[in-house]
C-alpha positions as a Markdown table, in Angstrom:
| # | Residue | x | y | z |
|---|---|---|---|---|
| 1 | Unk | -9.3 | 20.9 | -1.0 |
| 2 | Unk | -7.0 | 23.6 | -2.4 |
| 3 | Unk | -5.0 | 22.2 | -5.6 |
| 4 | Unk | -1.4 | 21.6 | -4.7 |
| 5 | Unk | 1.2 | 24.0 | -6.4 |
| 6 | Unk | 2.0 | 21.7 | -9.1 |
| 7 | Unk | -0.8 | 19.5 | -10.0 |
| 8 | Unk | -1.3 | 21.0 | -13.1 |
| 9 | Unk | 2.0 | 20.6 | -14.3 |
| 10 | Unk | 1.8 | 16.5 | -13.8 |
| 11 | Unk | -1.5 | 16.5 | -15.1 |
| 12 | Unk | 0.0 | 17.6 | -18.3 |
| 13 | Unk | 2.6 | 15.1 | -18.3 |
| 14 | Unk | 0.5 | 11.9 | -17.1 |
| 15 | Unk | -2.0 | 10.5 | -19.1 |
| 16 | Unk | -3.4 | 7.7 | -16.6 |
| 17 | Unk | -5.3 | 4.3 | -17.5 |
| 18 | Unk | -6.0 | 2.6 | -14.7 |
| 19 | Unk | -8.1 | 5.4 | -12.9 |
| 20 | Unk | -8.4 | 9.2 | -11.8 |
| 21 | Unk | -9.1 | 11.2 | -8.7 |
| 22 | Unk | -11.2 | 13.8 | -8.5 |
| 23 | Unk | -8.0 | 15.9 | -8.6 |
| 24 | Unk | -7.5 | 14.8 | -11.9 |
| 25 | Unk | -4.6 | 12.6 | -10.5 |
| 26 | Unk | -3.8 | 9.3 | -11.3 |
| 27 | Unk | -5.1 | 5.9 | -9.2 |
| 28 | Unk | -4.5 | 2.3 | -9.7 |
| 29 | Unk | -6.7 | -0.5 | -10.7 |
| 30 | Unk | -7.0 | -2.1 | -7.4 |
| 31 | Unk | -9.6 | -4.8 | -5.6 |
| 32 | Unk | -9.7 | -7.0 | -2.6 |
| 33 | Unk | -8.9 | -11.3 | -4.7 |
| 34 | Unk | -11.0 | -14.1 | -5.1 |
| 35 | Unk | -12.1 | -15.9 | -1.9 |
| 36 | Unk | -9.7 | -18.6 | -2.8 |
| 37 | Unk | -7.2 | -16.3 | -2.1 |
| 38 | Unk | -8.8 | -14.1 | 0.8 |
| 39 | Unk | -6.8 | -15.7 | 3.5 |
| 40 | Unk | -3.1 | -15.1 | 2.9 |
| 41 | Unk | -3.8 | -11.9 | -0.2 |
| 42 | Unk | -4.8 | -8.5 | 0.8 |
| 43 | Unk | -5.0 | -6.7 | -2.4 |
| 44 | Unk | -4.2 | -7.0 | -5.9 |
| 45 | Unk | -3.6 | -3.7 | -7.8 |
| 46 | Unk | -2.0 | -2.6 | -11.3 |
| 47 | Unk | -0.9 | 1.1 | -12.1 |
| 48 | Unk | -0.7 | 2.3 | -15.7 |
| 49 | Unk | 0.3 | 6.0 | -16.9 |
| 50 | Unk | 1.8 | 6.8 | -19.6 |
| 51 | Unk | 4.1 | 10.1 | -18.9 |
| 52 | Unk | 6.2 | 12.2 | -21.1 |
| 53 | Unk | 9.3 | 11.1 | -21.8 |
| 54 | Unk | 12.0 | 11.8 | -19.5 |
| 55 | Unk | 9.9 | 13.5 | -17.1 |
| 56 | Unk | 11.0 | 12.3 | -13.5 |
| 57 | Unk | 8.3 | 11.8 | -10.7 |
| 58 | Unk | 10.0 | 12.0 | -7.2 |
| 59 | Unk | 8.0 | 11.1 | -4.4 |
| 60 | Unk | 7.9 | 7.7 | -2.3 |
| 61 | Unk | 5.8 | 5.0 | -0.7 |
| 62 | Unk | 4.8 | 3.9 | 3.0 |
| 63 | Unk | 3.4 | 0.1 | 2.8 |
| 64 | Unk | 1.5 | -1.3 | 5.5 |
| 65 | Unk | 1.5 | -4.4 | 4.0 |
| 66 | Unk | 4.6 | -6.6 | 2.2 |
| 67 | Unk | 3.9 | -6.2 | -1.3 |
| 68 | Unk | 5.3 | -7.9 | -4.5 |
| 69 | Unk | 5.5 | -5.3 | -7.9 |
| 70 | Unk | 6.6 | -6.4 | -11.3 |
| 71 | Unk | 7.6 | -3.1 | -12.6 |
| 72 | Unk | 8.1 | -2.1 | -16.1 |
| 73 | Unk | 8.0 | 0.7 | -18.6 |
| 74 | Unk | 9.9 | 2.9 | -16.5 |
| 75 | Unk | 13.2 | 3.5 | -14.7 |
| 76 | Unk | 12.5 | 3.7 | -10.7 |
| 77 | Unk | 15.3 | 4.6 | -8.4 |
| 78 | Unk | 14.7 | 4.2 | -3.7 |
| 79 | Unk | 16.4 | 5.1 | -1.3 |
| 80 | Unk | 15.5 | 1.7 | 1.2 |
| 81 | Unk | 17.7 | 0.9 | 4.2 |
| 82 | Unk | 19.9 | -0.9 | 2.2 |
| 83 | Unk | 20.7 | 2.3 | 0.6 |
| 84 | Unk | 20.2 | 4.1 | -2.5 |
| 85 | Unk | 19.8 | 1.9 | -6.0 |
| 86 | Unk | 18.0 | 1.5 | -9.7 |
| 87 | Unk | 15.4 | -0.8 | -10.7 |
| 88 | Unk | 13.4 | -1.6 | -14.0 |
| 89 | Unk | 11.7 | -4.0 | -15.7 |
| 90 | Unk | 12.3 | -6.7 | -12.8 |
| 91 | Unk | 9.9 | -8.1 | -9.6 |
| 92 | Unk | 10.3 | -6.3 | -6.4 |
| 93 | Unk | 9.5 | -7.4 | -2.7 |
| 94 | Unk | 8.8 | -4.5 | -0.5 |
| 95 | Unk | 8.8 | -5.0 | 3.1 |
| 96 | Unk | 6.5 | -3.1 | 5.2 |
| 97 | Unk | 7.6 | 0.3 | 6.4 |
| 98 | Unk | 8.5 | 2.0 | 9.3 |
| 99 | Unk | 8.5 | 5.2 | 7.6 |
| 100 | Unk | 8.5 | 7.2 | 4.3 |
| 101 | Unk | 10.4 | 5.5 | 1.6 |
| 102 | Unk | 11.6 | 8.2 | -1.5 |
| 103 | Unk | 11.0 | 6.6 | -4.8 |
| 104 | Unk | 11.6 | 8.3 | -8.2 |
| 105 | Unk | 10.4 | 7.6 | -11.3 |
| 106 | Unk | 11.4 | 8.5 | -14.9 |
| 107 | Unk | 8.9 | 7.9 | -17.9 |
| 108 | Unk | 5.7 | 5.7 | -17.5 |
| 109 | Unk | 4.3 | 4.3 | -14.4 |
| 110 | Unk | 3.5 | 0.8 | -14.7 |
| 111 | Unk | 3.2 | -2.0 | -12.1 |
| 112 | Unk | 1.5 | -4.7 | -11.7 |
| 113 | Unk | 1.2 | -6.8 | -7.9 |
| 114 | Unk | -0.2 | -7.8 | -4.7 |
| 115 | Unk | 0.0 | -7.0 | -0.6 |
| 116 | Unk | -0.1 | -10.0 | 1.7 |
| 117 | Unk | -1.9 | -9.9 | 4.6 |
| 118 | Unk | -0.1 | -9.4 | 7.9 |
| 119 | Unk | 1.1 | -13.1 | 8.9 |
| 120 | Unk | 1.4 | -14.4 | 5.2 |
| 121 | Unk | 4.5 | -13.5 | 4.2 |
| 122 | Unk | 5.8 | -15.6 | 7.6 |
| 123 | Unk | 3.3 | -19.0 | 6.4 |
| 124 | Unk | 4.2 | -18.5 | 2.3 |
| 125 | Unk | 7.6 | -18.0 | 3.4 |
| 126 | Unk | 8.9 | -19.1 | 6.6 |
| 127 | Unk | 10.6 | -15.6 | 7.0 |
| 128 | Unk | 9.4 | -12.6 | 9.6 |
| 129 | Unk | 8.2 | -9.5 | 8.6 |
| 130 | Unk | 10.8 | -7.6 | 10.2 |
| 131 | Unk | 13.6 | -9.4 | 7.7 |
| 132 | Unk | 12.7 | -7.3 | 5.4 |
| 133 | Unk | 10.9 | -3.7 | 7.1 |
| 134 | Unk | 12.0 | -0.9 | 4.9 |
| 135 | Unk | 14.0 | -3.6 | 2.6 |
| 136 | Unk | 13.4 | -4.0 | -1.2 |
| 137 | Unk | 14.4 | -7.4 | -2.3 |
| 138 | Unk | 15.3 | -8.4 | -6.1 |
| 139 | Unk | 13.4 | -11.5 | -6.4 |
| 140 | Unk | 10.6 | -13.6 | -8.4 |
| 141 | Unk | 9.3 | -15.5 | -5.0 |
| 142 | Unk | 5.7 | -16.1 | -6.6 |
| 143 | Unk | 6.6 | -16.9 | -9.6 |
| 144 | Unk | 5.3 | -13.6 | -11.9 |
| 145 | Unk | 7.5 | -14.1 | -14.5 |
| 146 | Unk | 6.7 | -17.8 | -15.5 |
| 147 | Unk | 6.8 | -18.5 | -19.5 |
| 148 | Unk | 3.1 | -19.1 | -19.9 |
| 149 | Unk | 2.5 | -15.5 | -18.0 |
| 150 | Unk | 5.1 | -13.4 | -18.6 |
| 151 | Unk | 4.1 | -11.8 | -22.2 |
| 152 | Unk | 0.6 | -10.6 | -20.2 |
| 153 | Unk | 3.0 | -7.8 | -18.3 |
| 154 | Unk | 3.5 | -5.3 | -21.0 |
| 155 | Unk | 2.0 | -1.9 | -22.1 |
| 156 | Unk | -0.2 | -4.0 | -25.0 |
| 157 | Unk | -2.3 | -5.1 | -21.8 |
| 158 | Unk | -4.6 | -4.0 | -19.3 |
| 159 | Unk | -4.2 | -3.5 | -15.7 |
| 160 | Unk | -7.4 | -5.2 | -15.7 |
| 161 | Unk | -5.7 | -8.4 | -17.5 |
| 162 | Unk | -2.5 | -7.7 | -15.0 |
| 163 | Unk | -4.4 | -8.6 | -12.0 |
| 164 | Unk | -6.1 | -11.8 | -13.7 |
| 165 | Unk | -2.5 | -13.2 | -14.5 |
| 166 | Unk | -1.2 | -12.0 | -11.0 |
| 167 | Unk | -4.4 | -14.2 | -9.3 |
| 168 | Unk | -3.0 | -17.5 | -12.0 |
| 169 | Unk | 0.2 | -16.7 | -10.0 |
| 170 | Unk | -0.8 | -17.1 | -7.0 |
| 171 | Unk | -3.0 | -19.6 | -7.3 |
| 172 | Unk | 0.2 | -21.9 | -8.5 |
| 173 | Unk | 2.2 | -20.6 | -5.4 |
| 174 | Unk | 0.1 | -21.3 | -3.1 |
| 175 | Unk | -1.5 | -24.5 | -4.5 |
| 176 | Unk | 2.6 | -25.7 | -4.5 |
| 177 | Unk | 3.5 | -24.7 | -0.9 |
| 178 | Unk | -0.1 | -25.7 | 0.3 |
| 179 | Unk | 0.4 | -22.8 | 3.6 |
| 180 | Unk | -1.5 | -22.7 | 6.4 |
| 181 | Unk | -3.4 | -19.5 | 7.0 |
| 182 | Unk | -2.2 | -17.0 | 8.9 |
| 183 | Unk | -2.6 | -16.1 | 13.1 |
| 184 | Unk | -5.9 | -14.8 | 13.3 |
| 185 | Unk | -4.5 | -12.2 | 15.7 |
| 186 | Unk | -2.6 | -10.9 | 13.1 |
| 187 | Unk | -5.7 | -10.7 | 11.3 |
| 188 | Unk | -7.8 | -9.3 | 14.3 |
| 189 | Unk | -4.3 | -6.4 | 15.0 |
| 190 | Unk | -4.9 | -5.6 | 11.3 |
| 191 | Unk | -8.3 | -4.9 | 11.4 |
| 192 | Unk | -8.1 | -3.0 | 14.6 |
| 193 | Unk | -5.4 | -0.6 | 13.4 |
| 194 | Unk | -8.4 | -0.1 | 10.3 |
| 195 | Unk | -11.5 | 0.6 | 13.0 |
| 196 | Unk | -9.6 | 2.4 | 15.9 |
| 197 | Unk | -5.8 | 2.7 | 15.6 |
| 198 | Unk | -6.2 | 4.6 | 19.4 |
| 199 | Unk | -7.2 | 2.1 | 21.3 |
| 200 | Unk | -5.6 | 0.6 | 24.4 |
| 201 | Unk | -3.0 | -2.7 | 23.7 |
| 202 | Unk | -3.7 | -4.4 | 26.6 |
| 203 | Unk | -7.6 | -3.9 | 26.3 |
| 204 | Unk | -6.8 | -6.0 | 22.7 |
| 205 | Unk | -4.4 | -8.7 | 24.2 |
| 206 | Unk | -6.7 | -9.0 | 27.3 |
| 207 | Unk | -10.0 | -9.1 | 24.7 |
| 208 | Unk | -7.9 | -12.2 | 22.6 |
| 209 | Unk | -6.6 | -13.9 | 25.7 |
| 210 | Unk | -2.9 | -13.3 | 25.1 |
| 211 | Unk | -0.6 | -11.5 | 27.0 |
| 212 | Unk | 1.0 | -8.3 | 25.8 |
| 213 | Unk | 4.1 | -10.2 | 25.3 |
| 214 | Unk | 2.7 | -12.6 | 23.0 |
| 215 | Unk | 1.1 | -10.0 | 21.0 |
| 216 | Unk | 4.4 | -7.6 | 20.7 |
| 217 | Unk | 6.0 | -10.6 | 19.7 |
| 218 | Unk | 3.4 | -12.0 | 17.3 |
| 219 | Unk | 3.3 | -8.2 | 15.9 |
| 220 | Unk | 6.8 | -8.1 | 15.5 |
| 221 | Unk | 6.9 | -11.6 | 13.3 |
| 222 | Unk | 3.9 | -10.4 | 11.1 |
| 223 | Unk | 4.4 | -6.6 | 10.8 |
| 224 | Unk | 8.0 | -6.3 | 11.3 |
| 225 | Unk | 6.8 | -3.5 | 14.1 |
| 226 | Unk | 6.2 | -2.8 | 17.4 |
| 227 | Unk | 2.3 | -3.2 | 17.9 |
| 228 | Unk | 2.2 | 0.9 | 19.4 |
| 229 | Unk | 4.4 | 1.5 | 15.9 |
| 230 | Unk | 1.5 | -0.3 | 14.0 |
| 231 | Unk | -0.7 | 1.6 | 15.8 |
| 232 | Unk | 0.9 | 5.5 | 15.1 |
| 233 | Unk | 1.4 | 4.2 | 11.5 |
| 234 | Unk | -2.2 | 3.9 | 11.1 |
| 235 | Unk | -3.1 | 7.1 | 12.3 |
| 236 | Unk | -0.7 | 8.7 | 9.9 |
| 237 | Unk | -1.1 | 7.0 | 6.9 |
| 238 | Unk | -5.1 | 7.7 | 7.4 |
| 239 | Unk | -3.8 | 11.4 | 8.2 |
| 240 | Unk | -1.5 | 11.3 | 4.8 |
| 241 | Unk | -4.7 | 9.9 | 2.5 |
| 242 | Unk | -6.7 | 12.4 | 3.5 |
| 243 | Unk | -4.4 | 15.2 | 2.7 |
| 244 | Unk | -3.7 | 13.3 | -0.9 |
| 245 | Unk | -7.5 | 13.5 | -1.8 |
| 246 | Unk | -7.8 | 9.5 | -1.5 |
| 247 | Unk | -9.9 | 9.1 | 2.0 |
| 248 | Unk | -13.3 | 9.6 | 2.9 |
| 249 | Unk | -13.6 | 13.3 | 3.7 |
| 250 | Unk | -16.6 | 12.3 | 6.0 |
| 251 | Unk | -13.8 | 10.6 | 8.3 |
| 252 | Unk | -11.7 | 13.4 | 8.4 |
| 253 | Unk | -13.4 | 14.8 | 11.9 |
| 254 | Unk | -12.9 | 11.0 | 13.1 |
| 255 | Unk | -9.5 | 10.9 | 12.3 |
| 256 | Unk | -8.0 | 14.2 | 13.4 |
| 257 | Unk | -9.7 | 13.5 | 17.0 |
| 258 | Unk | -7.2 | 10.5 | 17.0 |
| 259 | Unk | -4.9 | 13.2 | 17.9 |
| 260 | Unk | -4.4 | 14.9 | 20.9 |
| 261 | Unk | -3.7 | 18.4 | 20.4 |
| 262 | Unk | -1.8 | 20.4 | 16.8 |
| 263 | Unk | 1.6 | 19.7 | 17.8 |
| 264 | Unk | 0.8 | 16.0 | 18.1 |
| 265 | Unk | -0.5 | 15.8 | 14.6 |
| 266 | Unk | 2.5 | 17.5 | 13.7 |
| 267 | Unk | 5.1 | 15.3 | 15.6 |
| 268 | Unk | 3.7 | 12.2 | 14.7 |
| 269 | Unk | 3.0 | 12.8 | 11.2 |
| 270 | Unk | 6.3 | 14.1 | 10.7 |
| 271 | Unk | 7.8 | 11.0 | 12.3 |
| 272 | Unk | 6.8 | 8.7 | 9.8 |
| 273 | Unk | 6.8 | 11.1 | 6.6 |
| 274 | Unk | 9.0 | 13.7 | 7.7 |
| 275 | Unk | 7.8 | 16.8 | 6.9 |
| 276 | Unk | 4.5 | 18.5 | 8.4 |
| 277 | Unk | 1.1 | 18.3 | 7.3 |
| 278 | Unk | 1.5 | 21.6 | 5.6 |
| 279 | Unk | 4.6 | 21.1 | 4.5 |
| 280 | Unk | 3.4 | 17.4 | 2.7 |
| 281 | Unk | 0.3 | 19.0 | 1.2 |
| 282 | Unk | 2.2 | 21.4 | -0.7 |
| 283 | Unk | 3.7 | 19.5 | -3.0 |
| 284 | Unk | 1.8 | 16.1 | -5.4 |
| 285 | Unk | 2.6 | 12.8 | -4.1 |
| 286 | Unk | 1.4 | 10.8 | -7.0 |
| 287 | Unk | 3.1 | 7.7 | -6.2 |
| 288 | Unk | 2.3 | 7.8 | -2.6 |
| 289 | Unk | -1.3 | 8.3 | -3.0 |
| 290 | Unk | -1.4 | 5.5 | -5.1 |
| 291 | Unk | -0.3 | 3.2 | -2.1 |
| 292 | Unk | -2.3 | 5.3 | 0.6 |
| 293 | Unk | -5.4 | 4.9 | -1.8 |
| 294 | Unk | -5.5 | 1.2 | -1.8 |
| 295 | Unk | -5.1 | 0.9 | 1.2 |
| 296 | Unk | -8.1 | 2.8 | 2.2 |
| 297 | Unk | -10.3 | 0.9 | -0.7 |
| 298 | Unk | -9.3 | -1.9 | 1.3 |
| 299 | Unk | -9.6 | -0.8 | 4.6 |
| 300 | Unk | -13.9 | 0.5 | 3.4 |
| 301 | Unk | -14.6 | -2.7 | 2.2 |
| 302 | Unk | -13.1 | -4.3 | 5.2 |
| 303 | Unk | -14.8 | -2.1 | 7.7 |
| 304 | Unk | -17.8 | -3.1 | 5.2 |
| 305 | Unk | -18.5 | 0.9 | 4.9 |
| 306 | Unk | -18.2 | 0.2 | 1.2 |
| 307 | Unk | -19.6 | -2.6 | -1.2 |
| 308 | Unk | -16.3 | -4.4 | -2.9 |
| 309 | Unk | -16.1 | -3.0 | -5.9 |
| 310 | Unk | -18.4 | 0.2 | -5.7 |
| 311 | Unk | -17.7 | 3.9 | -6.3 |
| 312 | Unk | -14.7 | 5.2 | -4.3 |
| 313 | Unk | -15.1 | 8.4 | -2.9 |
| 314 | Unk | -11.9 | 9.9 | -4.5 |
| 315 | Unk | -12.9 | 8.7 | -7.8 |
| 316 | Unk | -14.1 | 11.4 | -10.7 |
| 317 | Unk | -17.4 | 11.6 | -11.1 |
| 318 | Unk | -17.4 | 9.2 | -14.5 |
| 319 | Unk | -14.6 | 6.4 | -13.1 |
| 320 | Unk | -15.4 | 3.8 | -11.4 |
């Protein structure tokens, strides 16, 4: 792919540690948890890079998954639908996303957390996805910052030892509340938005025995979405990876048949990030490609067209 305008430039200024694209760009630390925690935990992932002081990263996010970040190091400003505020050196909640989020960041990038599988937050919780859809929340639900763990989350540590303490977390939580797992359509809606994000609804709700009622309200509790939202999400959040140099480039046919015609890639991609393919690739999006690139780690390894834990495509040659 051609290098983006000013990749050089933020190459200059970061100085990653917890991975690099090929691009020379920088990636998280990122892995599917421990069985233990398979059912209810999608992902655990840490970022670390240390930037130049004062230098200001402005970009965004789009989750597909509710995600809890302690996030230190750095001072990170959003513009969620609750409006526009500040945030460092505190634990976020991120709901999923209906669209683009803008984020900015001044200094270093470091985070440490963990997505929950579709259906989790509503069994950890009690609370629907769509509570908090495009909603950042200023609170410790899991318990990150508890005495014994909290001196872990600092620059003195890995993102390696970030994710071991973030597993102890969870462990505790979920050991406490003692949840029940979550609705295996949920799970199955998931995984088809992964393998086929075209395909028909009622095909799905006729091939798990529920009516499409059932699964736009089941959808709605564990996504915060409408299924066919899910659905166009997927397509362009594959789309969006791709363009950032994090996806498979031997999918790239596959996914740009999921659209009809030109203008259709253009009107639904700009619908969720809102600006055209070209438009998107000509500027880095370091902090969205480090969202969009676990989630297709994670959506490889669940497809199972990757080992867990094996060489990303995306990766420089000598990361792993």
């Amino acid at each position: 792919m051609t290098e983006r305008p000013d990749s050089e430039a933020l190459r200059r200024n970061m100085s990653p540690l917890s991975g690099i694209g090929r691009d020379g760009m920088p990636l998280s630390t990122n892995r599917a948890p421990p069985e233990d925690l398979s059912p209810w935990v999608a992902r655990i992932v840490s970022a670390k890079s240390v930037n130049e002081p004062g230098s200001v990263i402005a970009c965004g996010m789009c989750n597909d998954l509710i995600y809890t970040r302690y996030i230190f190091n750095g001072r990170w400003t959003a513009m969620s639908a609750d409006g526009h505020d500040a945030y460092g050196n505190e634990v976020l909640l991120f709901g999923q996303h209906s669209k683009f989020m803008p984020l900015t960041c001044t200094g270093d990038v470091m985070s440490a957390g963990f997505g929950l599988r579709a259906g989790a937050f509503y069994t950890l919780t009690g609370r629907p996805a769509h509570d908090i859809v495009d909603r950042i929340e200023r609170q410790d639900i899991f318990g990150i910052l508890a005495d014994d763990l909290r001196e872990v989350f600092c620059d003195e540590y890995t993102p390696i030892q970030w994710n071991l303490a973030l597993e102890e977390v969870l462990r505790r939580y979920i050991a406490r509340v003692q949840p029940d797992p979550p609705d295996p359509i949920s799970a199955a809606f998931e995984m088809a938005a992964f393998e086929d994000p075209t395909q028909s609804l009622s095909d799905f709700a006729e091939m798990h025995n529920i009516s499409i009622r059932k699964l736009e309200r089941m959808v709605k509790r564990d996504f915060g979405l409408t299924p066919r939202t899910v659905m166009r999400r997927a397509r362009a959040l594959d789309l969006g990876a791709l363009l950032c140099g994090v996806a498979d480039q031997e999918e790239e046919e596959e996914m740009m048949l999921r659209f009809f015609d030109q203008s259709h890639v253009i009107r639904e991609f700009a619908s969720f990030f809102g600006v055209t393919p070209q438009k998107f690739r000509a500027q880095p999006r370091p902090l969205l490609a480090l969202t969009l690139e676990q989630r297709q780690a994670r959506r490889l390894e669940e497809l199972k067209r990757i080992e867990p834990g094996s060489h990303l495509p995306w990766y420089a040659a000598d990361e792993t």
